[in-house]
C-alpha positions in Angstrom: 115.4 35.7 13.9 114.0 37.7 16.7 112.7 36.4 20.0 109.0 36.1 19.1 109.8 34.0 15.9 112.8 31.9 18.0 109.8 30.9 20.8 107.5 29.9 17.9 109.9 27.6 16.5 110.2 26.2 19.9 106.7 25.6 21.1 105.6 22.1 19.6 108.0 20.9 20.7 108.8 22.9 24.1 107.1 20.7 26.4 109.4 18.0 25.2 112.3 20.1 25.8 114.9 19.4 29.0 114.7 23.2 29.9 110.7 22.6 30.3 111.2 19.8 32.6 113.6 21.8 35.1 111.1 25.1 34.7 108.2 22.5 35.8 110.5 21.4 38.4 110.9 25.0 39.7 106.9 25.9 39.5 106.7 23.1 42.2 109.0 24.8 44.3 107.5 27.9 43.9 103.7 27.1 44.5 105.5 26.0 48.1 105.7 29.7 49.0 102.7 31.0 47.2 99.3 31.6 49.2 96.1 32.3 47.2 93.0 33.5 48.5 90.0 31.0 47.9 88.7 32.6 44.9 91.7 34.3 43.6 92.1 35.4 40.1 96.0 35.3 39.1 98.2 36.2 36.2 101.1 34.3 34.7 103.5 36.7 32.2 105.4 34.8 29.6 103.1 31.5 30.5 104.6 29.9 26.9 102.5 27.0 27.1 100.9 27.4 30.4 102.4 24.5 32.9 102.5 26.8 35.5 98.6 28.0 35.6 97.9 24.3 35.0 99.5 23.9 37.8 98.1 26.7 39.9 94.5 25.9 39.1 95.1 22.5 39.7 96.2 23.1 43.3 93.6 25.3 44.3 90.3 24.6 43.3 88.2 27.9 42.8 91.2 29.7 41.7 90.8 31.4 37.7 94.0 32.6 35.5 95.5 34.3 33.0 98.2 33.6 30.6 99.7 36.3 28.8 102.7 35.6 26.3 104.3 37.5 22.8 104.3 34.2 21.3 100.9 33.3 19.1 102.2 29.5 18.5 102.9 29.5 22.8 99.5 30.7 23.2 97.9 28.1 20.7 99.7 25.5 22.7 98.7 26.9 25.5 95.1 26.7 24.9 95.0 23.5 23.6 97.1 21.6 25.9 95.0 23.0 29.2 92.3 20.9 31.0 90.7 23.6 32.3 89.6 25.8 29.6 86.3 26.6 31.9 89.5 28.5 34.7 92.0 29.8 32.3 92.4 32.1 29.0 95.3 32.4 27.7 96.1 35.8 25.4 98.5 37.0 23.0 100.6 40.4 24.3 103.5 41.7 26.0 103.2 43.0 29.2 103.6 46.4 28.6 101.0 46.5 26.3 98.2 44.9 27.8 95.1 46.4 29.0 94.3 44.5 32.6 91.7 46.2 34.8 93.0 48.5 37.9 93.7 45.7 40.6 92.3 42.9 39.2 94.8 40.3 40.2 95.6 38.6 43.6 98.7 37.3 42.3 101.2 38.1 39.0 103.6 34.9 38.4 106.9 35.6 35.7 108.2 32.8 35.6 111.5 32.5 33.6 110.8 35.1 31.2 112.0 38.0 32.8 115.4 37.3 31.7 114.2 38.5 28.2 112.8 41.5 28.7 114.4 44.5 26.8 112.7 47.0 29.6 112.4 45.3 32.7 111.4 48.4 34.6 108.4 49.5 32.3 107.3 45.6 32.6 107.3 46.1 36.6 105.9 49.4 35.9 102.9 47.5 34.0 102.3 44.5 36.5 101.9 46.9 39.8 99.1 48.8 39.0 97.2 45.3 37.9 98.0 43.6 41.9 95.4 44.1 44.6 96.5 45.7 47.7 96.7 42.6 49.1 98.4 40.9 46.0 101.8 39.7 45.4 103.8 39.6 42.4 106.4 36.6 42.4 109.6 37.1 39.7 111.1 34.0 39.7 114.5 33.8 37.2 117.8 33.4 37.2 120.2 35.2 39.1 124.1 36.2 37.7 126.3 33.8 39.3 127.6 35.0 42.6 131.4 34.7 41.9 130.9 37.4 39.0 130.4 40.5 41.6 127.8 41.3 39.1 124.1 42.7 40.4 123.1 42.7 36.5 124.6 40.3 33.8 124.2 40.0 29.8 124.4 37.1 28.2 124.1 36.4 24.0 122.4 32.8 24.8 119.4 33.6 22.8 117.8 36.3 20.2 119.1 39.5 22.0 120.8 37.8 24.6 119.6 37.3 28.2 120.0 39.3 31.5 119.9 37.8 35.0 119.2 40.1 38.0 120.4 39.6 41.6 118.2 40.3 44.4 119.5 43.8 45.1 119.2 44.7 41.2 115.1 43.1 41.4 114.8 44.9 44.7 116.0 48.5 43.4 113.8 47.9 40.1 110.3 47.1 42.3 111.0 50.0 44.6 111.3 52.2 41.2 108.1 50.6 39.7 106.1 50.7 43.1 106.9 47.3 44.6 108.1 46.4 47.9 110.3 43.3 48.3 108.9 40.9 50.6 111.3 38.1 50.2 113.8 36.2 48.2 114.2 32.3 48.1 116.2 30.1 46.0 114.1 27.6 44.4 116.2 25.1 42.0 119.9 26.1 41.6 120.9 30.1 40.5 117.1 30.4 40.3 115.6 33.1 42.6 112.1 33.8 43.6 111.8 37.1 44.5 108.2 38.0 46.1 106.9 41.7 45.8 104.0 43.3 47.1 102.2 46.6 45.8 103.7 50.1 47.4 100.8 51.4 50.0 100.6 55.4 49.6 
């Protein structure tokens, strides 16, 4: 089983799941350091069934999203759980694939996916040239646990395993993909929002 078919066997049901209830838990903490322009447009990478753009949209007003996840049965989840169909799509891809217009967003959320990406630096590659200048891309994941001495860690939890990244490790990859690092917070527990901002030449 690979990771697309182990997230479609979970997405019925994922909203039911004790891990969804501490993610949703976390998207409230994050919306507390996230600022949106009135009319922004914003992108959420590995949305699986879209809570956090539910969220977003529901908080500000004018705001319109995107959802963008690997998973087809997150994705039909997604767009029929949402109650605001009129402000969000929601589309099958992965990041590096997807075709998003030059600086089209005002802010990029990844949200807990992260952690399974088999080439984090050509995902960060793919989301920087997407931000407005005045856009901010917030990684929010797990972190290794601070007693390892690790800046990277691997663990087999999943399909491919996971890998959790401490702020040095999510600084150094931005800077290589064209981010600067604004800020880290801890949100809920070992999990780390990491706010970035696109490189100004």
């Amino acid at each position: 089983m690979d990771k697309r078919d182990f997230f479609d066997l979970w997405a019925p049901i994922y909203d039911a799941l004790l891990p969804s209830v501490f993610y949703q838990a976390v998207h409230i903490r994050l919306l507390e350091f996230v600022t949106l322009p009135l009319h922004a447009h914003v992108l959420d990478i590995g949305c699986g069934t879209g809570k956090l753009l539910n969220r977003v949209v529901q908080h500000w007003p004018m705001v319109t999203g995107t959802g963008l996840d690997f998973s087809p049965a997150m994705v039909t989840q997604a767009r029929q759980r949402t109650p605001y169909a009129d402000r969000l799509q929601f589309v099958e891809g992965n990041v590096t694939d997807a075709q998003f217009a030059f600086q089209t967003f005002d802010a990029v959320f990844c949200c807990i996916s992260f952690l399974h990406y088999p080439e984090p630096l050509a995902a960060l590659q793919a989301i920087a040239p997407v931000l407005k200048p005045s856009g901010h891309f917030y990684l929010v994941d797990f972190t290794p646990p601070p007693w390892s001495g690790q800046d990277i860690a691997h663990r087999g939890i999943s399909p491919a395993g996971v890998t959790f990244y401490s702020a040095a490790a999510r600084t150094t990859l931005g800077a290589q993909a064209g981010l600067r690092c604004d800020r880290h917070a801890y949100l809920l527990g070992p999990v780390m929002m990491t706010q970035f901002s696109p490189q100004l030449l």
